[in-house]
HTML snippet that shows the backbone in 3Dmol.js (N, CA, C, O; Angstrom):
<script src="https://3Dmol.org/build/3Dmol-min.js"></script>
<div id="view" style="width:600px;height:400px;position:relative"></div>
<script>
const pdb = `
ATOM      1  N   UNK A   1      50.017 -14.255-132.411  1.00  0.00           N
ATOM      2  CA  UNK A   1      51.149 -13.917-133.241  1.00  0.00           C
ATOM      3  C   UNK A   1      51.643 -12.496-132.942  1.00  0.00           C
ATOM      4  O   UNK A   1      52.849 -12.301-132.793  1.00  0.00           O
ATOM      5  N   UNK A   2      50.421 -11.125-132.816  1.00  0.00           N
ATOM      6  CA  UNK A   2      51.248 -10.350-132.538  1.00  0.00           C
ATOM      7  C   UNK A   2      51.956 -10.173-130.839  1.00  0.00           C
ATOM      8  O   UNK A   2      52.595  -9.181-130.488  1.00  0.00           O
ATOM      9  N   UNK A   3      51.697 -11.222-130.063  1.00  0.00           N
ATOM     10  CA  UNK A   3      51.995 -10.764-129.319  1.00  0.00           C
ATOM     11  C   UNK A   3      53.501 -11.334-129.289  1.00  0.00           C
ATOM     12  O   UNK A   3      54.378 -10.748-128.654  1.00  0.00           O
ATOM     13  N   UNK A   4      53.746 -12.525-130.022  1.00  0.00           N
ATOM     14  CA  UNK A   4      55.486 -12.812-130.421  1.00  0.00           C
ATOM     15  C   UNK A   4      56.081 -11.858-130.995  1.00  0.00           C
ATOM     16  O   UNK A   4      57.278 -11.815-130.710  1.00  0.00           O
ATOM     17  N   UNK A   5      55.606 -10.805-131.928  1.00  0.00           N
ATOM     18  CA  UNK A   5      56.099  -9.518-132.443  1.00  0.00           C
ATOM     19  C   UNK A   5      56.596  -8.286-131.242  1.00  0.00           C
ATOM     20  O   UNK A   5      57.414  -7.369-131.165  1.00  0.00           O
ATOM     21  N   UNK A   6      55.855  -8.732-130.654  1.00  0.00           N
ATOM     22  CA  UNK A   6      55.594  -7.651-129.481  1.00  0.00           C
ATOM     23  C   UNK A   6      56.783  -8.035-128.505  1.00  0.00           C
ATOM     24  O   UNK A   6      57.730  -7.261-128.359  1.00  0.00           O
ATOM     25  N   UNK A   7      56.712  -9.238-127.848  1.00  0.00           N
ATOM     26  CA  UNK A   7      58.042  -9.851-127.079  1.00  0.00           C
ATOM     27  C   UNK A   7      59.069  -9.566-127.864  1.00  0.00           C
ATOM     28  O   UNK A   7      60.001  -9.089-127.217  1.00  0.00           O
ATOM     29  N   UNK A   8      59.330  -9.694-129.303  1.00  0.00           N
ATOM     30  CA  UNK A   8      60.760  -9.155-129.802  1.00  0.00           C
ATOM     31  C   UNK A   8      60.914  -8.010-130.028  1.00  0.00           C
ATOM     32  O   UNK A   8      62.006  -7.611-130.434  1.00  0.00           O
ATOM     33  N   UNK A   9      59.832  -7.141-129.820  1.00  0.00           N
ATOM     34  CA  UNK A   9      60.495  -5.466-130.155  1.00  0.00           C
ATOM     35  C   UNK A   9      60.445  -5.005-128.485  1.00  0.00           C
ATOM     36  O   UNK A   9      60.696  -3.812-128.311  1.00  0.00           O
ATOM     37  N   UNK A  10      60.152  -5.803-127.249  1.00  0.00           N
ATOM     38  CA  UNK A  10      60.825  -5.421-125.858  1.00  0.00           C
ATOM     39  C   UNK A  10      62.003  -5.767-125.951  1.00  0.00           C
ATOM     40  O   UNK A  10      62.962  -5.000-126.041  1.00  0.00           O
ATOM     41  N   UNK A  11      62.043  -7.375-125.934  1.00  0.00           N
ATOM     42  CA  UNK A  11      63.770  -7.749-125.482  1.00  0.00           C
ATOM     43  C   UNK A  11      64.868  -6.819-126.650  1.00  0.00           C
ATOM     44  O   UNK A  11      66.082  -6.949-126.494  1.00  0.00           O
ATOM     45  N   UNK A  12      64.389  -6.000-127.670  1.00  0.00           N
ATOM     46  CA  UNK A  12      65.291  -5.252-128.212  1.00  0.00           C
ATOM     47  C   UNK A  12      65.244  -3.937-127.760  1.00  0.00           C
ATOM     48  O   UNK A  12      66.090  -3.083-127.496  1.00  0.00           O
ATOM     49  N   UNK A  13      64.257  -3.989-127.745  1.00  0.00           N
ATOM     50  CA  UNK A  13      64.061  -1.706-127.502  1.00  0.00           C
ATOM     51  C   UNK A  13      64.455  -1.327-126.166  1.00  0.00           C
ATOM     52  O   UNK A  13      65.175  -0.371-125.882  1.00  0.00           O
ATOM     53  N   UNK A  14      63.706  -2.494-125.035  1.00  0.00           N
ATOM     54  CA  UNK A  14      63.668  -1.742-123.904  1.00  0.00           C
ATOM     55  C   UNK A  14      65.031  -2.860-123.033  1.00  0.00           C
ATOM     56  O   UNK A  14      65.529  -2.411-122.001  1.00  0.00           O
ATOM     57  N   UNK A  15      65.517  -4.285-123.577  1.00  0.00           N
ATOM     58  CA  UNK A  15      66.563  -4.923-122.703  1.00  0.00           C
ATOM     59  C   UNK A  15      68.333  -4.462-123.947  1.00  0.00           C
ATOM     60  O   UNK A  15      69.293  -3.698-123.843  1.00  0.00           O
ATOM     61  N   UNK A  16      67.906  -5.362-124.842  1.00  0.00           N
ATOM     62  CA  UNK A  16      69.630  -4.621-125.787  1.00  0.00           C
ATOM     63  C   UNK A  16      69.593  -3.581-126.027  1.00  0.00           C
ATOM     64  O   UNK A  16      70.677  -3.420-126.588  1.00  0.00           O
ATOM     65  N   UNK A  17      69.187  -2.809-126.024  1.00  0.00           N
ATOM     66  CA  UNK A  17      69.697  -1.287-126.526  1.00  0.00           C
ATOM     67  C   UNK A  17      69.632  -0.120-125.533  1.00  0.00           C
ATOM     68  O   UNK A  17      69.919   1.027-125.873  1.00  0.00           O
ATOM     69  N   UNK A  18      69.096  -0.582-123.819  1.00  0.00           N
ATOM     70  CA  UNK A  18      69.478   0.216-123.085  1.00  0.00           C
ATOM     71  C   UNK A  18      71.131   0.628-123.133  1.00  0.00           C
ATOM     72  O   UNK A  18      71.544   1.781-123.250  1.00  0.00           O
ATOM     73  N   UNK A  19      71.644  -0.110-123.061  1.00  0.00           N
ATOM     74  CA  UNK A  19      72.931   0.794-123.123  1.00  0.00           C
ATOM     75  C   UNK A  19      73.197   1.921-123.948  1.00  0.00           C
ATOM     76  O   UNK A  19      73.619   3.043-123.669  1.00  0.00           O
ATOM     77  N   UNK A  20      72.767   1.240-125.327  1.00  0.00           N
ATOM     78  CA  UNK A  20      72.602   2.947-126.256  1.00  0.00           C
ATOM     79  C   UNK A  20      72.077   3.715-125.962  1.00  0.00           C
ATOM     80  O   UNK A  20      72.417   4.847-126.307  1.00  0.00           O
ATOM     81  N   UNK A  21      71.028   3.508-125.208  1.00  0.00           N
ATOM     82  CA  UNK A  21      69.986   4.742-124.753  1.00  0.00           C
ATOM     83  C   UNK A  21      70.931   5.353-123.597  1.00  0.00           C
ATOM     84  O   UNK A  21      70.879   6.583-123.579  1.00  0.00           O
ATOM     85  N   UNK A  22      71.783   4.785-122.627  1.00  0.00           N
ATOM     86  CA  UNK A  22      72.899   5.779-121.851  1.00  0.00           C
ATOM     87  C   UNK A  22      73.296   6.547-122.561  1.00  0.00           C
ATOM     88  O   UNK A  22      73.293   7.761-122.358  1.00  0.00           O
ATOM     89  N   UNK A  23      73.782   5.892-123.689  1.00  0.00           N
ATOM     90  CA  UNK A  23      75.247   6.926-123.755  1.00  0.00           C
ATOM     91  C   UNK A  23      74.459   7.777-124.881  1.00  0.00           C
ATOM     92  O   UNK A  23      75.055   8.682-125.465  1.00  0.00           O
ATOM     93  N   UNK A  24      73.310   7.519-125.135  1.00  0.00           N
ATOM     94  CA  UNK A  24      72.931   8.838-126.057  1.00  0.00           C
ATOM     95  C   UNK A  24      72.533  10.010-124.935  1.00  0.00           C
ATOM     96  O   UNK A  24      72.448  11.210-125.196  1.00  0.00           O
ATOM     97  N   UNK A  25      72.329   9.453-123.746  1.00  0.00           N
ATOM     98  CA  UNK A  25      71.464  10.521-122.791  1.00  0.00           C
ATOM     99  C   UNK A  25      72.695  11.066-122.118  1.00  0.00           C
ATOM    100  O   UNK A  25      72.770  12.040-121.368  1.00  0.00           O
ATOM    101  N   UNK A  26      73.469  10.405-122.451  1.00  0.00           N
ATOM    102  CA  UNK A  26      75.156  11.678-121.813  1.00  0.00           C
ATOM    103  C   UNK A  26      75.793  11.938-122.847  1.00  0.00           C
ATOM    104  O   UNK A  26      77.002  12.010-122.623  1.00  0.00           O
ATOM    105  N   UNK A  27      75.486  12.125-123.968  1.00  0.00           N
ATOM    106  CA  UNK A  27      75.833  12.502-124.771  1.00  0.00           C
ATOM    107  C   UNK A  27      76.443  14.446-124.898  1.00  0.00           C
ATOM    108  O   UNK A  27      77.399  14.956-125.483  1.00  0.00           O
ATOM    109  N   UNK A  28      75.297  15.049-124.012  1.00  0.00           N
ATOM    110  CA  UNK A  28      75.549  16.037-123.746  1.00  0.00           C
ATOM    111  C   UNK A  28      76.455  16.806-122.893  1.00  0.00           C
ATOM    112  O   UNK A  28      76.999  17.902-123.029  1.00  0.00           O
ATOM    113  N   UNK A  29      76.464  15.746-121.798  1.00  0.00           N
ATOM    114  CA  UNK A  29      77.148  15.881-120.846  1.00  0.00           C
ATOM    115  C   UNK A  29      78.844  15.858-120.313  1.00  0.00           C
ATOM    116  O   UNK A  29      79.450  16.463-119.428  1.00  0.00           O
ATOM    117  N   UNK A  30      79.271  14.746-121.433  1.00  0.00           N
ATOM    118  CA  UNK A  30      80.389  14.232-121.523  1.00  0.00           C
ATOM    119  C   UNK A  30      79.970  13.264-122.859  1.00  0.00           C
ATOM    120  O   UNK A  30      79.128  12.394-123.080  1.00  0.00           O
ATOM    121  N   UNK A  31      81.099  13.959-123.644  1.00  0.00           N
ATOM    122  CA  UNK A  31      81.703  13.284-125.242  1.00  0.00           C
ATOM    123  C   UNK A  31      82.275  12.385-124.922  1.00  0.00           C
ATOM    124  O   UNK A  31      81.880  11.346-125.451  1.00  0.00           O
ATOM    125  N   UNK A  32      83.396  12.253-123.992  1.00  0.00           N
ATOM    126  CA  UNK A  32      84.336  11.045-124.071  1.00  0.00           C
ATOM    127  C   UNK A  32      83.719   9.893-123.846  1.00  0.00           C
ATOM    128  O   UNK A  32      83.707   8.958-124.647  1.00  0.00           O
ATOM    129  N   UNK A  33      83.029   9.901-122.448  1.00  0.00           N
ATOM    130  CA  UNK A  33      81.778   8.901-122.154  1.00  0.00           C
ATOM    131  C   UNK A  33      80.745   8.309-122.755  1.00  0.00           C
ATOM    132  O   UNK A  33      80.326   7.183-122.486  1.00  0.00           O
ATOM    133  N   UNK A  34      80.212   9.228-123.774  1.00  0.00           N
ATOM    134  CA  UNK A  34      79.080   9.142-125.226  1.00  0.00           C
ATOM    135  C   UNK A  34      80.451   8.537-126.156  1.00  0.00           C
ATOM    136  O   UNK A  34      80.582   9.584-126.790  1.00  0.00           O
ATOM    137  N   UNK A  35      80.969   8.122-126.416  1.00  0.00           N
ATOM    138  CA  UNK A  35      82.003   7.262-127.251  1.00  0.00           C
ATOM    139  C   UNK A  35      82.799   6.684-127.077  1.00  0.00           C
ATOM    140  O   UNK A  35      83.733   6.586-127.873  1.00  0.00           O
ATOM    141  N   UNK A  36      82.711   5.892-125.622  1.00  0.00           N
ATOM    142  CA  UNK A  36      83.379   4.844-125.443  1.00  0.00           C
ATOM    143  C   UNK A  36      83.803   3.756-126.547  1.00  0.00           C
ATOM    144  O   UNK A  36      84.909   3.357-126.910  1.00  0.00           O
ATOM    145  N   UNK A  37      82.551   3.447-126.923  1.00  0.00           N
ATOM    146  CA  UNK A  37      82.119   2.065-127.737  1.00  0.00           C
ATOM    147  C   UNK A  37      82.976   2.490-128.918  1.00  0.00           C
ATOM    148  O   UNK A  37      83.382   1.550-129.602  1.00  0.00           O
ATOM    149  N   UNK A  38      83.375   3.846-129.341  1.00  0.00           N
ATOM    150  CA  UNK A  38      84.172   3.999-130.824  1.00  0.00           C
ATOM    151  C   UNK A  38      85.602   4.103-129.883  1.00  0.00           C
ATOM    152  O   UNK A  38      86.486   4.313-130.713  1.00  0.00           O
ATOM    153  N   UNK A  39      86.060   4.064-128.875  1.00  0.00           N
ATOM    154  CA  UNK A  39      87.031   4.410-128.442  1.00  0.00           C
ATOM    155  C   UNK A  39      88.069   3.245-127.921  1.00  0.00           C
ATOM    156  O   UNK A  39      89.292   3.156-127.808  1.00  0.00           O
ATOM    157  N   UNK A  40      86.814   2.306-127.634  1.00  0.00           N
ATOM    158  CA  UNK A  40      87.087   0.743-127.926  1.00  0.00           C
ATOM    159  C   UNK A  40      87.467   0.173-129.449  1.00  0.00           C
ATOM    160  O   UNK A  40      88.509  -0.363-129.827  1.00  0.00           O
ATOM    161  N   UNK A  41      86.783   0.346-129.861  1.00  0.00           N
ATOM    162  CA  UNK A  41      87.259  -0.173-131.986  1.00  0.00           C
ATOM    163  C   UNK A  41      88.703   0.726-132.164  1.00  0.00           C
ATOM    164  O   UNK A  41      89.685   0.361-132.811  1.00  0.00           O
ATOM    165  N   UNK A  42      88.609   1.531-131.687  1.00  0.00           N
ATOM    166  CA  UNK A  42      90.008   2.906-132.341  1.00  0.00           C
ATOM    167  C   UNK A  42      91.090   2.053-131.365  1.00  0.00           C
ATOM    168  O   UNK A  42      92.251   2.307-131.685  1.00  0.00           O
ATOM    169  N   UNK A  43      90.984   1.211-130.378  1.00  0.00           N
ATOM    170  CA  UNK A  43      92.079   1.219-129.874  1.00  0.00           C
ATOM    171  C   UNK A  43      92.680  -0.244-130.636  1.00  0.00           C
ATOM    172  O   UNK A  43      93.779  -0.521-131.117  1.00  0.00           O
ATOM    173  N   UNK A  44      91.057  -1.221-130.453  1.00  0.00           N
ATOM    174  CA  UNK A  44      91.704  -2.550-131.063  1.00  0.00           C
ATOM    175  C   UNK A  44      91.929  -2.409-132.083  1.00  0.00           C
ATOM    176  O   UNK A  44      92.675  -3.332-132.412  1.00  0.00           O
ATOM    177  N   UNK A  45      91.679  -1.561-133.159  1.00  0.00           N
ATOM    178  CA  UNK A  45      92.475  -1.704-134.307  1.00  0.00           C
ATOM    179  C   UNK A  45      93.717  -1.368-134.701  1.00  0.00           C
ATOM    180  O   UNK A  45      94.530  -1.858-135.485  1.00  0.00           O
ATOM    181  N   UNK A  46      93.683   0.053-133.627  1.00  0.00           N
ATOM    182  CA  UNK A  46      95.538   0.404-133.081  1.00  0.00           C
ATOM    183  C   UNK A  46      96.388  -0.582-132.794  1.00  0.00           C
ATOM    184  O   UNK A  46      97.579  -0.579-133.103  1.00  0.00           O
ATOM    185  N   UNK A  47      95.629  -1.731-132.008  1.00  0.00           N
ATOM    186  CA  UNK A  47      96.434  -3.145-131.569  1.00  0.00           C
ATOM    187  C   UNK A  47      97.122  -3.372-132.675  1.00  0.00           C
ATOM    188  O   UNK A  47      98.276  -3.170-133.051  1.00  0.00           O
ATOM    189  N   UNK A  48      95.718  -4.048-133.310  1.00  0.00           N
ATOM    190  CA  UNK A  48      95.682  -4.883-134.420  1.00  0.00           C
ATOM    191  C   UNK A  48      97.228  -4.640-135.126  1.00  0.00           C
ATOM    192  O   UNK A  48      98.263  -5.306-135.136  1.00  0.00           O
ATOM    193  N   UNK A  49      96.765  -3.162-135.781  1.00  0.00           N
ATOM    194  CA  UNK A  49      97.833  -2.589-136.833  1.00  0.00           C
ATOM    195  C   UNK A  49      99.636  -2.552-136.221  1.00  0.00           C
ATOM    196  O   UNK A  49     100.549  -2.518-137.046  1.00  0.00           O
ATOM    197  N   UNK A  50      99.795  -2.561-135.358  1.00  0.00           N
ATOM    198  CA  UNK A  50     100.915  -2.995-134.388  1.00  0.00           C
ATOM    199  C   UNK A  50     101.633  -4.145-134.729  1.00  0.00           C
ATOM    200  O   UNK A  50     102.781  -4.362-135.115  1.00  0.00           O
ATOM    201  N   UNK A  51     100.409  -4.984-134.422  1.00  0.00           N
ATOM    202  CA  UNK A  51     100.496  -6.581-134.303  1.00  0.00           C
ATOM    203  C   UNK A  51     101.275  -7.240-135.990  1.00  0.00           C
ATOM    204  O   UNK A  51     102.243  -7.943-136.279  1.00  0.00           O
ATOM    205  N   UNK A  52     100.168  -6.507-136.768  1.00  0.00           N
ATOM    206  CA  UNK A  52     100.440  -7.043-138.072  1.00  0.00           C
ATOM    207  C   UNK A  52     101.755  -6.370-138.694  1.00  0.00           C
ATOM    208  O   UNK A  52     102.493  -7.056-139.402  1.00  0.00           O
ATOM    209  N   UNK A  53     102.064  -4.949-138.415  1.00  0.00           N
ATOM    210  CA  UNK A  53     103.367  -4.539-138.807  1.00  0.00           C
ATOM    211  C   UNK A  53     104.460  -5.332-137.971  1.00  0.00           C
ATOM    212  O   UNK A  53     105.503  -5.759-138.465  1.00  0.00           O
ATOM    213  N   UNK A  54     104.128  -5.459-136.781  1.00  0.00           N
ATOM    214  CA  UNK A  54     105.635  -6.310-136.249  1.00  0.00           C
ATOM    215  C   UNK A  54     105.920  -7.547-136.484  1.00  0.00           C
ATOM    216  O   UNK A  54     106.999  -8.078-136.222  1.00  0.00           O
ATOM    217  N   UNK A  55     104.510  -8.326-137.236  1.00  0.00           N
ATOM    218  CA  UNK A  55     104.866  -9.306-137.623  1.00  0.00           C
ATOM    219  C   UNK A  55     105.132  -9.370-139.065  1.00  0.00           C
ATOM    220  O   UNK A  55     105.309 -10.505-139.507  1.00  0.00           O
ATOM    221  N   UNK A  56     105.216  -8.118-140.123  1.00  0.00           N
ATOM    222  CA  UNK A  56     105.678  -8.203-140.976  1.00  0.00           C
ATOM    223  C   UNK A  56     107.146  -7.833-141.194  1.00  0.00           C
ATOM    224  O   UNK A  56     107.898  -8.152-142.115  1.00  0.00           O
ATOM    225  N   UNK A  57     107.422  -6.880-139.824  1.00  0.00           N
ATOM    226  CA  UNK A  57     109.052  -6.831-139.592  1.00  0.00           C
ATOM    227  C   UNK A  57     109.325  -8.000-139.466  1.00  0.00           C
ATOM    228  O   UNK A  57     109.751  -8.324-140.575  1.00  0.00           O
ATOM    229  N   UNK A  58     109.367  -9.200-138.561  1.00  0.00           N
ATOM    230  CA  UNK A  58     109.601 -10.072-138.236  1.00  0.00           C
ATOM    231  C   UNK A  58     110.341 -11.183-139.394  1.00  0.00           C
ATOM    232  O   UNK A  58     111.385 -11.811-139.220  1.00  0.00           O
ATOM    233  N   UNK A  59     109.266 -11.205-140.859  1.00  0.00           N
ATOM    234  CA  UNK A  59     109.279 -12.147-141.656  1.00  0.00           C
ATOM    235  C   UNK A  59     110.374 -11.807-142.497  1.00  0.00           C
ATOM    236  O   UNK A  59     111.205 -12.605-142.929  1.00  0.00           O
ATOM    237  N   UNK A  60     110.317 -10.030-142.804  1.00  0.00           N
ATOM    238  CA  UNK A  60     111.274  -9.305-143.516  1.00  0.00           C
ATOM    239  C   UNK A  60     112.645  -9.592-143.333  1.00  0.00           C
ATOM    240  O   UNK A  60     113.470  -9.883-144.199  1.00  0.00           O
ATOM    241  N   UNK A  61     112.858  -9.437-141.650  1.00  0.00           N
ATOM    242  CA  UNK A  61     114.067  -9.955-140.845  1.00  0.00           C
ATOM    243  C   UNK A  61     115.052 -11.254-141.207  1.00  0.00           C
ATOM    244  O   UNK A  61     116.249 -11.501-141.350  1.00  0.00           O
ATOM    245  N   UNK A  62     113.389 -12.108-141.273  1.00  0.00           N
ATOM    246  CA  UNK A  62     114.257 -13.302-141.301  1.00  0.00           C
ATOM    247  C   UNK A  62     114.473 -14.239-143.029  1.00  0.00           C
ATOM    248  O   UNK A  62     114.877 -15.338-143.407  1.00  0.00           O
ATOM    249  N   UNK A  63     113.933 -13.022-143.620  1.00  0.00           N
ATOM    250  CA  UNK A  63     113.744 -13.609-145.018  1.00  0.00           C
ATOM    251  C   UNK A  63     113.263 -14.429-145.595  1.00  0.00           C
ATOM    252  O   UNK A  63     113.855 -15.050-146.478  1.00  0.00           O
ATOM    253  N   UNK A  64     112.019 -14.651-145.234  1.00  0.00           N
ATOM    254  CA  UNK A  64     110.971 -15.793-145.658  1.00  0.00           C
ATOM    255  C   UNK A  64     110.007 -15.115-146.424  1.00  0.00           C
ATOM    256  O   UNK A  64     109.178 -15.716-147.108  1.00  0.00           O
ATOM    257  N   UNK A  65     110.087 -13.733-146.332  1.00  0.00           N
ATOM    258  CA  UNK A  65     108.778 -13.206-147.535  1.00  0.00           C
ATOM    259  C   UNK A  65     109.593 -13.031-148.581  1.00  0.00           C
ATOM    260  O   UNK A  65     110.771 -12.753-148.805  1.00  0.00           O
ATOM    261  N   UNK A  66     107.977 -13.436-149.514  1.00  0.00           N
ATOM    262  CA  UNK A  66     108.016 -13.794-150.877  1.00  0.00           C
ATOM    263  C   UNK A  66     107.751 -12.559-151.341  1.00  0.00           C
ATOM    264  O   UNK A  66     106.633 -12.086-151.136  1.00  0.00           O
ATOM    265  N   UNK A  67     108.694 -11.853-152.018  1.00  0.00           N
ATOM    266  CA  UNK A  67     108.550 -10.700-152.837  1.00  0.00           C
ATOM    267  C   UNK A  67     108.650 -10.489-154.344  1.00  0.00           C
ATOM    268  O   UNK A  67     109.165  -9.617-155.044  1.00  0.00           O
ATOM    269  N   UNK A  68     107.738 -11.981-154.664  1.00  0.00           N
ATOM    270  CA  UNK A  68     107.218 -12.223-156.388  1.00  0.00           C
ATOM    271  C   UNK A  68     106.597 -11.306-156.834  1.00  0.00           C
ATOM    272  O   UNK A  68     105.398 -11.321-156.555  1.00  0.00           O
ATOM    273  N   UNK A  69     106.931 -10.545-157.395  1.00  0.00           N
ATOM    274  CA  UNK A  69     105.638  -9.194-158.455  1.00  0.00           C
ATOM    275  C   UNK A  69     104.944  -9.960-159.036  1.00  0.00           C
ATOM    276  O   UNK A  69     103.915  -9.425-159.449  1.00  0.00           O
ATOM    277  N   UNK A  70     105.094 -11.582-159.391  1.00  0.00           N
ATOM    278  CA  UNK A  70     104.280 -11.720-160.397  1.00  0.00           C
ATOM    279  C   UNK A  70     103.438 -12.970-159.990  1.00  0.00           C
ATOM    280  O   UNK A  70     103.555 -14.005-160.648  1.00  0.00           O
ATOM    281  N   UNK A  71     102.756 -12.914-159.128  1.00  0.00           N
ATOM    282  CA  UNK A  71     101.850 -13.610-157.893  1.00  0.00           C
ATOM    283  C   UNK A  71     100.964 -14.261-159.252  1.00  0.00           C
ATOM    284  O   UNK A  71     101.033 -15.459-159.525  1.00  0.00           O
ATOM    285  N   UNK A  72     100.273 -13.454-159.913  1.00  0.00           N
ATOM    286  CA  UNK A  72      99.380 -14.154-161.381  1.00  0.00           C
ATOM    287  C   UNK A  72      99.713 -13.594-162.038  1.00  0.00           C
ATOM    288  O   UNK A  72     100.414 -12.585-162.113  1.00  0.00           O
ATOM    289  N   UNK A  73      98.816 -14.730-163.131  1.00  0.00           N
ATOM    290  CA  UNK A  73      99.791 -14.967-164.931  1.00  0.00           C
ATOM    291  C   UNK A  73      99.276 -13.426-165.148  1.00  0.00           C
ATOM    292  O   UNK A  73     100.178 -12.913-165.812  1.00  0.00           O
ATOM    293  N   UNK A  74      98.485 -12.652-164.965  1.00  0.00           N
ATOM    294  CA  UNK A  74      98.230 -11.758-165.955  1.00  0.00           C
ATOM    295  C   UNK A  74      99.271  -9.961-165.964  1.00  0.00           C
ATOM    296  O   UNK A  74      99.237  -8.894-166.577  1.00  0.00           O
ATOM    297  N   UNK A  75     100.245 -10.757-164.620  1.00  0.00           N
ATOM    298  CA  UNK A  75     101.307  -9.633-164.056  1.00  0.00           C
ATOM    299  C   UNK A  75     102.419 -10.032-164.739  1.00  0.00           C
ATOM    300  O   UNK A  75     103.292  -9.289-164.291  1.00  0.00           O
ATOM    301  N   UNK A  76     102.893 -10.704-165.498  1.00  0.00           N
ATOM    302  CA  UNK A  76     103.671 -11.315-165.958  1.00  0.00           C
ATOM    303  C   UNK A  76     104.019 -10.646-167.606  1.00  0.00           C
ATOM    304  O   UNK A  76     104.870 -11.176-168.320  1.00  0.00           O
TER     305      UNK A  76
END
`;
const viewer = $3Dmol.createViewer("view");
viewer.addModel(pdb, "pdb");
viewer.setStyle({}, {cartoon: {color: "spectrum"}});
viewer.zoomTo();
viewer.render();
</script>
C-alpha cells in the first residue's frame, strides 16, 4: 500500500509539476517568463470580455434584449 502512495506523490512531484518547478527556477532571472501561465489567463479573459461585449452590442443593435427591471416578483 505504501508503495501506491509513493507512485502518486512521483507522478505528481517529480512528472506534473516539473513545469512549475521551471518557472519557479527563472523566476529570478526573467519575470515575464516566470508568468507566462498568468499571462495566458490575462489574455483569454481579455478575449473573453471582447467577445461578450460585442455580442452584447450586437443584441442591443438589433433589439432583441429584454430590458424588464422586473425579471422577479419581488422587483415589482
Amino acid at each position: 500500500m505504501k508503495a501506491f502512495f509513493e507512485g502518486i506523490q512521483y507522478l505528481f512531484v517529480d512528472i506534473l509539476f516539473a513545469p512549475w518547478d521551471f518557472l519557479r527556477s527563472v523566476e529570478l532571472s526573467s519575470w515575464f517568463v516566470a508568468n507566462t501561465i498568468n499571462w495566458i489567463f490575462v489574455i483569454i479573459c481579455a478575449s473573453a470580455l471582447v467577445y461578450w461585449i460585442k455580442q452584447l452590442k450586437i443584441f442591443e443593435d438589433a433589439g432583441t434584449e429584454k430590458q424588464d427591471t422586473t425579471a422577479h416578483s419581488f422587483l415589482k
